[in-house]
C-alpha positions in Angstrom: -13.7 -13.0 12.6 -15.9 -12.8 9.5 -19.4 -13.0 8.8 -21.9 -15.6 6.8 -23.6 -13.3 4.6 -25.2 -12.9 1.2 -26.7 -10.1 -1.3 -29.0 -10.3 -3.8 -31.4 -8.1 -5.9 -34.8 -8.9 -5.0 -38.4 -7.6 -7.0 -40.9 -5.3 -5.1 -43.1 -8.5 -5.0 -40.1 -10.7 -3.5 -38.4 -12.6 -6.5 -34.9 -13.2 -6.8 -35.1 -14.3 -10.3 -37.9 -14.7 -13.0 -39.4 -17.5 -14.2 -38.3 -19.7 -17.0 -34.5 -20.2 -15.5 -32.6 -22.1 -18.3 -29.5 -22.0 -20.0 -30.4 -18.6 -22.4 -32.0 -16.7 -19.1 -29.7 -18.0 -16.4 -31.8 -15.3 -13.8 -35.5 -16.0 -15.3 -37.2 -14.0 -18.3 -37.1 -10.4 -17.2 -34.8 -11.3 -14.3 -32.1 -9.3 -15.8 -34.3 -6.2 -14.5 -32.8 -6.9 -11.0 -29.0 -6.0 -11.7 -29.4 -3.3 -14.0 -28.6 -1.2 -11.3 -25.2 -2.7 -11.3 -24.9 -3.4 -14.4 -24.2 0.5 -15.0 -21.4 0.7 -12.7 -18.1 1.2 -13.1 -17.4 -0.7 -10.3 -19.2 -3.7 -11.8 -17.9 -3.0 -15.2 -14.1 -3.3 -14.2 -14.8 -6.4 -11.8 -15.7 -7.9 -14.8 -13.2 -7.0 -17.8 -15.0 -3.6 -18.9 -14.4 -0.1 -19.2 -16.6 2.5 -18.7 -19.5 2.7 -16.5 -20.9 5.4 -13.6 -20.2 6.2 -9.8 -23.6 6.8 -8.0 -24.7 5.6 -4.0 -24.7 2.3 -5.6 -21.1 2.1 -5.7 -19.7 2.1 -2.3 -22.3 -0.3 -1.8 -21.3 -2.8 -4.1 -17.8 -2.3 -3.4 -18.5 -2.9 0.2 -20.6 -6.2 -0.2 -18.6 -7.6 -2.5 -15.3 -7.1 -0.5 -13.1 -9.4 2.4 -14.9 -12.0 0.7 -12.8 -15.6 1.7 -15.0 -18.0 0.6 -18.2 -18.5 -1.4 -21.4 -20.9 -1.1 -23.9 -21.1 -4.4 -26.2 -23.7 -5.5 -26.4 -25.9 -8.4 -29.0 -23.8 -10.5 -27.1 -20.5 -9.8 -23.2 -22.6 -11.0 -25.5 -23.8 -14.1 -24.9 -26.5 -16.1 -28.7 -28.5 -16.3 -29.9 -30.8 -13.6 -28.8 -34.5 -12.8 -25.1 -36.1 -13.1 -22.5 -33.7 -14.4 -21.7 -33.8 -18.5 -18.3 -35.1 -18.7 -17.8 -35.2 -22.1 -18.5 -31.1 -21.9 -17.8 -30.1 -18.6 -20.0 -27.3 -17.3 -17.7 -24.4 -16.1 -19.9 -21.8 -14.7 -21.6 -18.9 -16.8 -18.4 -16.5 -16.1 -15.7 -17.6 -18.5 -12.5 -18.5 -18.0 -11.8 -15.9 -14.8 -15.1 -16.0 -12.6 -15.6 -13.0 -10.7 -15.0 -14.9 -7.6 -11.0 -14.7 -6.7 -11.6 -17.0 -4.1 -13.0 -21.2 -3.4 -16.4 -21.0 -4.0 -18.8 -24.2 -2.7 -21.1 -25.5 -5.1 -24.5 -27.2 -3.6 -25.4 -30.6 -5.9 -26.6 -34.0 -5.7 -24.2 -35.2 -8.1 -20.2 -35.4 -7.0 -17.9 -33.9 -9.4 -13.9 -33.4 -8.9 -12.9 -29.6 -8.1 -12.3 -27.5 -11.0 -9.6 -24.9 -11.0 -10.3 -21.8 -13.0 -8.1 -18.6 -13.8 -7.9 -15.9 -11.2 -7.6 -17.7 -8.0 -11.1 -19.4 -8.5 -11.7 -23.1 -7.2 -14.9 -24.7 -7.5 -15.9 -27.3 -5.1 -18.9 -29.6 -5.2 -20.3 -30.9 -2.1 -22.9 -33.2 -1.7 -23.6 -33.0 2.1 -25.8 -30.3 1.9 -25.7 -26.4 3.4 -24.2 -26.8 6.2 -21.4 -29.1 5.0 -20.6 -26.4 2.4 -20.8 -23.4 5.0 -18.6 -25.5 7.1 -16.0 -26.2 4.3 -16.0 -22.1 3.7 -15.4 -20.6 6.9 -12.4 -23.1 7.4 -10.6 -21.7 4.4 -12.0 -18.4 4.8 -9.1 -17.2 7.0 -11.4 -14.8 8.7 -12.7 -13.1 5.9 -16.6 -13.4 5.2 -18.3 -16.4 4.1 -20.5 -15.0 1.1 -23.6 -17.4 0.1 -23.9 -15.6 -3.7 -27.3 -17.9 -4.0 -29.4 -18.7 -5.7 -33.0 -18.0 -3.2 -33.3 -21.8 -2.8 -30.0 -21.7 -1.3 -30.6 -18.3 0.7 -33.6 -19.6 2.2 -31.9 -23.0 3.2 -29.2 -21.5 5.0 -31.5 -19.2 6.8 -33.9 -21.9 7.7 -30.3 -23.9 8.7 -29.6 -20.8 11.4 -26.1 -20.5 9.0 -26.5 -17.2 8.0 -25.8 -13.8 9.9 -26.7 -10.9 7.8 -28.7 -10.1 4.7 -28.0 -7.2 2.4 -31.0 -7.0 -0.1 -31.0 -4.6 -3.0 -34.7 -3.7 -3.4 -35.3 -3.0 -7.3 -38.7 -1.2 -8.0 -40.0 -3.7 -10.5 -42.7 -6.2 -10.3 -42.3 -9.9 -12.0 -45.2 -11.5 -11.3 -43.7 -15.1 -11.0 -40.8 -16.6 -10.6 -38.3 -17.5 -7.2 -39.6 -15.6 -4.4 -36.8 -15.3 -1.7 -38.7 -15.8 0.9 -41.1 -18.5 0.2 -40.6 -21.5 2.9 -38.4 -19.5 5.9 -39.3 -20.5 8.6 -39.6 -17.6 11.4 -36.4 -15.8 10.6 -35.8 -12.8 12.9 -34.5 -9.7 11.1 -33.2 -6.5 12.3 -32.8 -3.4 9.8 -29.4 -2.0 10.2 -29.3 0.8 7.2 -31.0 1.7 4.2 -29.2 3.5 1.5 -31.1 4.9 -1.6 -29.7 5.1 -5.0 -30.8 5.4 -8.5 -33.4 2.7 -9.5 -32.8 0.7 -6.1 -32.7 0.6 -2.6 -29.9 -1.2 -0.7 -31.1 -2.4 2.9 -29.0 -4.0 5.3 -30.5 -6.9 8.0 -29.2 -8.5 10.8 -30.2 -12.0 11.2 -31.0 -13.2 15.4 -31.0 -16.8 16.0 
């Protein structure tokens, strides 16, 4: 049976992405500080069309958390495409591309109903308007016992912590400070975490939580 889980790179003073989010810094001015660590990897590199890159403690990580992956939740900010009713004259397809990353349905958080939209690579997007627990709901039934990954962005972290949805959090801790931004954390209410590993690596940290309910 799989998990409800997500991952994200967070600052030393709790951001998951700077401020100023908009269509030319999709992760906040000076968020882009936060994945540098994978960035450099070959492991990312590949997943993503490139050559090159390096092997490091980051690696098994990354291949780890990104793995037996069934189904994914994300919110509207983090899919893209500007706030309020979708654009159907240009329709908004994600900031990946043709082939997201994603191999897999992923459930997108929004006020606005759209049709799904079927990308190359096994990728599905679906829109649900019912909130997080609707969309959670929709991914573990297709997930076929593979993970449930909720890819974010914080806002949606934090709702389905706050929801009881989620059961484990793996943070990669990146030594930089933004000053502002989208903390993670702001607004949980009295989440119960349990540390289950911390692995170091160059310029971050990967730490592994349990969440109790």
């Amino acid at each position: 049976m799989g998990v409800t889980r997500t991952h994200l790179s967070v600052s030393l003073d709790g951001y998951a992405a700077g401020p100023g989010q908009d269509v030319d810094h999709p992760v906040g001015v000076g968020g882009k500080a936060l994945h540098e660590w994978a960035f450099a990897l070959a492991e990312w590199r590949g997943s993503h069309g490139l050559s090159g890159g390096e092997e490091n403690a980051s690696t098994a990580v990354l291949r780890e958390v990104e793995g037996n992956v069934g189904a994914v939740v994300m919110g509207r900010n983090m899919f893209g495409g500007g706030p309020g009713p979708w654009d159907e004259e240009h329709p908004w397809t994600g900031w990946w591309g043709e082939e997201p990353p994603f191999h897999a349905p992923v459930f997108v958080l929004t006020h606005h109903p759209r049709e799904p939209v079927d990308m190359k690579g096994g990728t599905t997007f679906h829109f649900v308007t019912e909130g997080p627990e609707a969309a959670v709901g929709y991914a573990r039934a297709v997930a076929d016992g593979q993970d449930v990954l909720v890819a974010g962005g914080a806002a949606t972290v934090r709702a389905c912590l706050n929801a009881g949805l989620l059961d484990r959090l793996d943070l990669h801790l990146v030594p930089v400070l933004l000053g502002a931004g989208e903390r993670l954390f702001d607004g949980v209410d009295g989440a119960v975490l349990e540390q289950e590993r911390a692995v170091e690596a160059p310029g971050v940290t990967h730490l592994r939580y349990r969440v109790h309910r």
